[in-house]
C-alpha positions as CSV (number, residue, x, y, z in Angstrom):
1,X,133.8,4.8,29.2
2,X,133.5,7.1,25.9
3,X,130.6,9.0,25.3
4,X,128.1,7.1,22.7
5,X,129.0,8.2,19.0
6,X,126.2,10.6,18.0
7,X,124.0,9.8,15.2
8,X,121.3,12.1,15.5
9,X,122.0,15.0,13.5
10,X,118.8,15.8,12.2
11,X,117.0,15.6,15.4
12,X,119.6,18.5,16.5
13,X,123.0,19.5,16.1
14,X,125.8,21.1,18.6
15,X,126.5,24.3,18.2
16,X,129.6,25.4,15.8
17,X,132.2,26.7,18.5
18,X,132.3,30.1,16.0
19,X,128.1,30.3,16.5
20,X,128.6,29.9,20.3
21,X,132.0,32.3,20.3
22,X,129.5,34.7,18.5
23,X,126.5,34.4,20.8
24,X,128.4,34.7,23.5
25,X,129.6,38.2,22.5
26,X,126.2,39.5,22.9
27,X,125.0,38.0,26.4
28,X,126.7,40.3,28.6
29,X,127.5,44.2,29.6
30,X,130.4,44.4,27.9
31,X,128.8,43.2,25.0
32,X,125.9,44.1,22.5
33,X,123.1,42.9,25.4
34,X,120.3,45.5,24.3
35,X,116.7,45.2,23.0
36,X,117.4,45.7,19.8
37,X,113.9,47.4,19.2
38,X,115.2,50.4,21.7
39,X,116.0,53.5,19.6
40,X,116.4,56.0,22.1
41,X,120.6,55.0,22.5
42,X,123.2,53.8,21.3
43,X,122.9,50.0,23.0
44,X,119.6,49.7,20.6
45,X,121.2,50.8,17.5
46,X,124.3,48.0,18.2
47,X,121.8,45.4,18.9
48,X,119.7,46.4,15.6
49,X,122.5,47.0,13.5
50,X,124.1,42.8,14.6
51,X,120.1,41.4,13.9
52,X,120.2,42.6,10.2
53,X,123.5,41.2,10.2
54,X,121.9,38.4,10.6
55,X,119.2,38.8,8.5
56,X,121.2,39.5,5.6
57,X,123.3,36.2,6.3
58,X,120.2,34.3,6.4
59,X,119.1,35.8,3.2
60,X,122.4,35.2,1.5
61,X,122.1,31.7,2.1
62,X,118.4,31.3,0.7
63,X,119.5,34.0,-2.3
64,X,116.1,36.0,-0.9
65,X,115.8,40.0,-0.2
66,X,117.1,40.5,3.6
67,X,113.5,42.0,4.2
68,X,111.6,39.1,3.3
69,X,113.2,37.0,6.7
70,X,110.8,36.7,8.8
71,X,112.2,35.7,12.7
72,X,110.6,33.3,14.7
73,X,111.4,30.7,17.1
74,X,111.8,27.7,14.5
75,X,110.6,25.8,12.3
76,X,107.5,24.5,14.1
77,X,106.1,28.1,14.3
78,X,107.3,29.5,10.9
79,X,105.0,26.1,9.7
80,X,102.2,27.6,11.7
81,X,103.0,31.1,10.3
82,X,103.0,30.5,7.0
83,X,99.7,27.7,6.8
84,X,97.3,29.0,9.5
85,X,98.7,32.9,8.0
86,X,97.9,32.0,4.7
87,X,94.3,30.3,5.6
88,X,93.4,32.9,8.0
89,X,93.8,35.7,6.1
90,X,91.2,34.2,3.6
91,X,88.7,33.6,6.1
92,X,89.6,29.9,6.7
93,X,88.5,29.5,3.0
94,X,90.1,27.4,0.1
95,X,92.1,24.2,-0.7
96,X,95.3,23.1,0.9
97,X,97.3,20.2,-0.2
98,X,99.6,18.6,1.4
99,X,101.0,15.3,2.6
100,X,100.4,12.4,5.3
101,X,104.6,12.1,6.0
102,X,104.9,15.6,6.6
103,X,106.5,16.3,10.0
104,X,103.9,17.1,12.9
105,X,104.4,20.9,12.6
106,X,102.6,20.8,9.5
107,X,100.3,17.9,9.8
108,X,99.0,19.4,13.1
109,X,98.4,22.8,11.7
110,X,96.9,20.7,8.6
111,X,94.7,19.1,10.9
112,X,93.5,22.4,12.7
113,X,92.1,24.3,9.8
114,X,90.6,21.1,8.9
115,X,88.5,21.6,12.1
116,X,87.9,25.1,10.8
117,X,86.4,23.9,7.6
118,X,89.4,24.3,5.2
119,X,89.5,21.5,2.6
120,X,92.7,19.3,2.5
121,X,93.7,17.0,0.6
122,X,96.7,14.6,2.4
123,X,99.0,12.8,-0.4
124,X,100.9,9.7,0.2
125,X,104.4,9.3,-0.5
126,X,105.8,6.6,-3.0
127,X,107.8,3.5,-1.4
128,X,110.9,6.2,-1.6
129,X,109.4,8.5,0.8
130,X,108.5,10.9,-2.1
131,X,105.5,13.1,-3.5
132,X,105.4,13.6,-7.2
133,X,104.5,16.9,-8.9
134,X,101.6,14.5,-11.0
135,X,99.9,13.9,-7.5
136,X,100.0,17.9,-6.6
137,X,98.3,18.3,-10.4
138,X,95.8,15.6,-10.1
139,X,94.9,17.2,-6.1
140,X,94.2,20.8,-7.8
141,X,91.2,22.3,-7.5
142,X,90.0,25.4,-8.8
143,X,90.5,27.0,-5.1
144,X,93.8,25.5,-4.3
145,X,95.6,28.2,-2.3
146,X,98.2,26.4,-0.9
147,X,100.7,23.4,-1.9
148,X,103.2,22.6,1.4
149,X,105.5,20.1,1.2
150,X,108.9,19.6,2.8
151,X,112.4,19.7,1.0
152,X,113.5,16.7,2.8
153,X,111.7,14.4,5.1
154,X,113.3,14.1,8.7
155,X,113.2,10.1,9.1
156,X,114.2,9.1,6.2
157,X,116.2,11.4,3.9
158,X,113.5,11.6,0.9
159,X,113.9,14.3,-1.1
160,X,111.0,16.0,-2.8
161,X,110.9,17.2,-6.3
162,X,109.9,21.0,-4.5
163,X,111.6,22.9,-7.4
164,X,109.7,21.0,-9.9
165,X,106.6,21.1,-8.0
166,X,107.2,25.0,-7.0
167,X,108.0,26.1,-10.6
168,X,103.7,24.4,-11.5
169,X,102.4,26.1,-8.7
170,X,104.3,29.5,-9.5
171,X,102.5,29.1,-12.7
172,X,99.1,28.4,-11.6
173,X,99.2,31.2,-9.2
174,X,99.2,28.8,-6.1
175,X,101.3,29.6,-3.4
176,X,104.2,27.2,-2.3
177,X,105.0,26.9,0.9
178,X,108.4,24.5,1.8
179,X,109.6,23.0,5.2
180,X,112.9,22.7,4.4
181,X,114.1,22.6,8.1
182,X,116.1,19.1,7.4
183,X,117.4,20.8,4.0
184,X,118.6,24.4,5.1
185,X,122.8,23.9,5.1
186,X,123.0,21.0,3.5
187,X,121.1,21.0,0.2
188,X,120.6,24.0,-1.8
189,X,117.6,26.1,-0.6
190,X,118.1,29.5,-2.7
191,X,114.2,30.2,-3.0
192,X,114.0,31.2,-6.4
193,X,115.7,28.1,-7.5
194,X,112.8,26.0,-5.7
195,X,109.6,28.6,-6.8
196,X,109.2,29.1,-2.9
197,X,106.8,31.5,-1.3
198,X,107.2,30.8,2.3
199,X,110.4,28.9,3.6
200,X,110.6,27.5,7.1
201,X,113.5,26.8,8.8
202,X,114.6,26.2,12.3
203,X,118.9,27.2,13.4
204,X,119.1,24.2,15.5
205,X,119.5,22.0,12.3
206,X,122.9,23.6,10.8
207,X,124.7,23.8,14.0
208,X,122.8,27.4,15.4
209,X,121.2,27.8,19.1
210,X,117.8,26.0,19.3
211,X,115.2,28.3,19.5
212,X,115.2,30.5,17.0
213,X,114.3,29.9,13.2
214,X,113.2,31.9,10.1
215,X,110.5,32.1,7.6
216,X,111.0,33.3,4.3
217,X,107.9,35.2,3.0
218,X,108.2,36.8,-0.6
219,X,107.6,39.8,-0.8
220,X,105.0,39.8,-3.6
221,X,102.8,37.6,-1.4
222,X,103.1,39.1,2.0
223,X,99.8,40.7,2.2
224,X,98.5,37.4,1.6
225,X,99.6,36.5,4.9
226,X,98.3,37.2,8.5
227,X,100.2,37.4,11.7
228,X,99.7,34.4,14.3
229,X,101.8,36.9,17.5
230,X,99.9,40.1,17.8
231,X,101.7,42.8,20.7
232,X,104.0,45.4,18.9
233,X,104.4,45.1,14.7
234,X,108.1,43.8,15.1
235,X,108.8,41.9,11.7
236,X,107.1,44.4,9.1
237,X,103.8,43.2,11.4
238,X,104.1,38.8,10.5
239,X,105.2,38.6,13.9
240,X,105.3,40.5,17.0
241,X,107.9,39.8,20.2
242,X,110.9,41.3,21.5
243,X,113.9,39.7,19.6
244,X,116.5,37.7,21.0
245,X,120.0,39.2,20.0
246,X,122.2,36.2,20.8
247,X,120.0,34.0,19.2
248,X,119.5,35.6,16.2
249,X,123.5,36.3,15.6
250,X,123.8,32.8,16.4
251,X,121.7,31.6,13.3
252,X,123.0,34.4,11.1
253,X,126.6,32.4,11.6
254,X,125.3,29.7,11.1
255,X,123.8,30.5,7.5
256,X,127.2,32.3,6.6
257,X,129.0,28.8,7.7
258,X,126.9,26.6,5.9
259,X,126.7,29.1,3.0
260,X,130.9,28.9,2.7
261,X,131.5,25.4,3.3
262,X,128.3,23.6,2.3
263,X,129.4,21.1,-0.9
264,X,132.3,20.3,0.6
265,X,130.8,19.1,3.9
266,X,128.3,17.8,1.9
267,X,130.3,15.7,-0.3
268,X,132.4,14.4,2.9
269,X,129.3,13.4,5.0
270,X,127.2,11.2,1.8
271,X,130.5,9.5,1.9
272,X,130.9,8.8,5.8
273,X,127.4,7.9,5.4
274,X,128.0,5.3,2.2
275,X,130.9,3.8,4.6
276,X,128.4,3.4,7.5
277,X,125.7,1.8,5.3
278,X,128.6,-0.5,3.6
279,X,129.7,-1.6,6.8
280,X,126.3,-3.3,8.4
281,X,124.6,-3.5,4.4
282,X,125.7,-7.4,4.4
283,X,124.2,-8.0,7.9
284,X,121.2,-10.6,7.8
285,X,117.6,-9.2,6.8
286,X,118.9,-5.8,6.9
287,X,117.7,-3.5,4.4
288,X,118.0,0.3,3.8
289,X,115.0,2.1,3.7
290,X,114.0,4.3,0.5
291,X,115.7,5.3,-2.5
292,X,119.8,5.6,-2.5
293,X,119.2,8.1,-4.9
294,X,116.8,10.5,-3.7
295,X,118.0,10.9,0.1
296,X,119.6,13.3,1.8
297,X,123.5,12.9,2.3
298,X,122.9,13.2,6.1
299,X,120.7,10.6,6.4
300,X,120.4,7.0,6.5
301,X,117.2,4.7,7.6
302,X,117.6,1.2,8.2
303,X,114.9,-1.5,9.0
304,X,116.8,-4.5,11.1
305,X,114.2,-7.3,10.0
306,X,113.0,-9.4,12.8
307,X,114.6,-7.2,15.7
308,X,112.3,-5.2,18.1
309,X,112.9,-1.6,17.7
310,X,113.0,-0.5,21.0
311,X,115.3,-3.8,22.3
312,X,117.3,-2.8,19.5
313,X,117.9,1.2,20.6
314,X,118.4,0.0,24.3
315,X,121.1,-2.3,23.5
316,X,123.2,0.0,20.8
317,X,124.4,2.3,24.1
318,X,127.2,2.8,21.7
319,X,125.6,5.2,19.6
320,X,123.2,7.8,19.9
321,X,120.1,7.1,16.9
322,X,116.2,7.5,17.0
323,X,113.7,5.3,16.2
324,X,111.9,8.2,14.0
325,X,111.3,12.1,14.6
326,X,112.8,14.0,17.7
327,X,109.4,14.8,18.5
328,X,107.9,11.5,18.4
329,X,110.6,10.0,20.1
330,X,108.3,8.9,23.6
331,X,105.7,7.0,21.6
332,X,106.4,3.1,20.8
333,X,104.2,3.3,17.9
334,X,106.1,2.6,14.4
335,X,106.7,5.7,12.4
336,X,103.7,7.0,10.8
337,X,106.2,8.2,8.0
338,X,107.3,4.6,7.0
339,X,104.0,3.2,7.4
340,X,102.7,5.6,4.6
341,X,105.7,4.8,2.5
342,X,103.9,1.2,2.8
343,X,105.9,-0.4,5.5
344,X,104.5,-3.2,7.4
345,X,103.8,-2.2,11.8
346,X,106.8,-5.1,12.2
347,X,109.3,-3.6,9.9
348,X,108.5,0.2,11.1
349,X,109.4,-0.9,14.6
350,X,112.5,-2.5,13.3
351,X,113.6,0.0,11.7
352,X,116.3,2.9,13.2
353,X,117.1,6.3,11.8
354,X,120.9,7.2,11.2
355,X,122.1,10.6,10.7
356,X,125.1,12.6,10.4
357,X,126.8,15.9,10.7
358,X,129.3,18.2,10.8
359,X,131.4,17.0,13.3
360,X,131.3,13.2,12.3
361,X,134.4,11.5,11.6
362,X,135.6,8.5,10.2
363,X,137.0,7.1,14.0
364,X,133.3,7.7,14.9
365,X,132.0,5.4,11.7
366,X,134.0,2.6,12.6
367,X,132.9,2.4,15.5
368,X,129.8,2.9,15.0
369,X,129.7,-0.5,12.5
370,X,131.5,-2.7,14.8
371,X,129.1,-1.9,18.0
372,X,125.7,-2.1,15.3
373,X,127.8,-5.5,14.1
374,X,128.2,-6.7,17.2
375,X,124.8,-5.8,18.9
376,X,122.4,-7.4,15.6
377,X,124.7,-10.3,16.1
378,X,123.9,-11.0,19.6
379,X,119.8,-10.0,19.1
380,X,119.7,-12.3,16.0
381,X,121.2,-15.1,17.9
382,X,119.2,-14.6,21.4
């Protein structure tokens, strides 16, 4: 039996055999193993000198200054990082803005200085999954200290105006803070370009180790910002902890990949995606959810109209999809995010999450179509 076609690229991708070649190299005594905090010897100094390697890959890929990369373990805490940092350092005083489809590493956060009497204000997306910059302007108040918003949403593809939106705040003198852990490798995240203060993102997502992740802090703002790991000062003091060697030359590779090759992957994967979507568009009741053309080229998000979700997941053993976020993935409630982009409970649950990568290929496609054909057909007539 073949190994189900995998379709879940922005829960997680493999690992680039060059990352993993890479990694490898710095795992074992013949290698660079150290802490690279050590300065006493030489094993530091070669453990140091491969993390700003990797720094200065990272950067290169987001256009920053190597120094304002900030490590952490992902996405999830460079989220917590840069809203609770922001927040605390002001005394858990002033406005934050954000939205209600945001993945659960910012809504949480959201949520918890909420509890510690920060105002927020919690947009809802359009029926495309988006946030215009005219619902950040009317939100505004005159103690607004923080707009966060992510690049691209992780169910569905939508892709917010953030340049737009971070060129107002820039000029307002509100900081911008962008998720763009479904964006970094595949759309264009140079941080000047989008009028970022703080970037998130997490290597797992452009074929780096999981575990490991960045935030980008400009360096004009950094004093605005207060640590969440106390024990040591590592990372100009944002964020103490020993630091992983491996993993961090794993997502420097990873940057410098996606950095070299990402328009033409790009280009190749919207059109494996187009093929996938052409192949099951003329099925009955299925529609494609938000706007062709503001989506990700990664992603796709059907709703199959009239088929339980969950049936519908155990029966494509085919292919390897999600019903919504990674992170979500043991509730059977329908996707919060397509319920605020107005979706009825029946047509969230019917509705499956498509997504691919790097490694796709056309084989893969096609059969991927005839099992979703094949599979509808036989629930539809049941």
């Amino acid at each position: 039996m073949n190994a189900p076609v995998y379709l879940d690229y922005a829960a997680t991708t493999p690992v680039d055999p060059l990352v993993a070649e890479a990694m490898a190299a710095c795992l074992t005594t013949e290698g660079t193993f150290a802490n690279p905090a050590s300065r006493s010897h030489i094993y530091g100094w070669q453990a140091e000198e491969k993390v700003e390697a990797a720094r200065a890959q990272v950067a290169t890929l987001l256009a920053a200054d190597p120094r304002e990369v900030v490590w952490t373990s992902g996405a999830t805490e460079s989220n917590n990082l840069a809203i609770k940092g922001v927040f605390e350092a002001q005394d858990f005083s002033g406005h934050l803005i954000t939205c209600v489809s945001e993945h659960k590493a910012v809504i949480d956060p959201a949520k918890w200085l909420e509890a510690k009497g920060v105002a927020v204000t919690w947009l809802k997306p359009d029926s495309a999954g988006c946030v215009s910059l005219a619902q950040v302007q009317a939100a505004r108040r005159p103690d607004t200290r923080l707009v966060s918003l992510m690049h691209v949403n992780n169910e569905t593809g939508a892709i917010n105006p953030v340049s737009e939106i971070g060129a107002w705040c820039r000029a307002e003198n509100i900081l911008m803070h962008v998720d763009a852990a479904q964006s970094t490798g595949k759309l264009d995240v140079s941080v000047g370009g989008l009028s970022a203060d703080l970037l998130s993102m997490s290597a797992h997502k452009f074929y780096g180790p999981k575990g490991v992740g960045a935030l980008y802090v400009r360096r004009a703002i950094a004093h605005q910002l207060k640590a969440q790991i106390h024990g040591g000062g590592h990372e100009r003091g944002l964020r103490s902890g020993t630091l992983a060697t491996h993993q961090l030359v794993g997502i420097g590779v990873a940057a410098q990949l996606c950095h070299a090759q990402r328009v033409d992957e790009m280009a190749r994967i919207g059109n494996l995606r187009n093929q996938l979507w052409d192949g099951i568009a003329d099925l009955p009741d299925v529609r494609r959810n938000g706007a062709p053309a503001s989506v990700s080229p990664t992603h796709l998000n059907v709703c199959f109209g009239g088929l339980d979700g969950e049936a519908l997941l155990l029966s494509l053993r085919d292919i390897a999809i999600s019903s919504g976020s990674a992170c979500t993935s043991a509730s059977m409630e329908p996707s919060y995010v397509l319920k605020a982009m107005g979706m009825s409970d029946a047509d969230a649950h019917s509705s499956v999450r498509m997504s691919l990568g790097r490694f796709t290929t056309q084989a893969d496609v096609a059969r991927a179509i005839a099992h979703i054909r094949t599979i509808v057909g036989q629930l539809q007539a049941a």
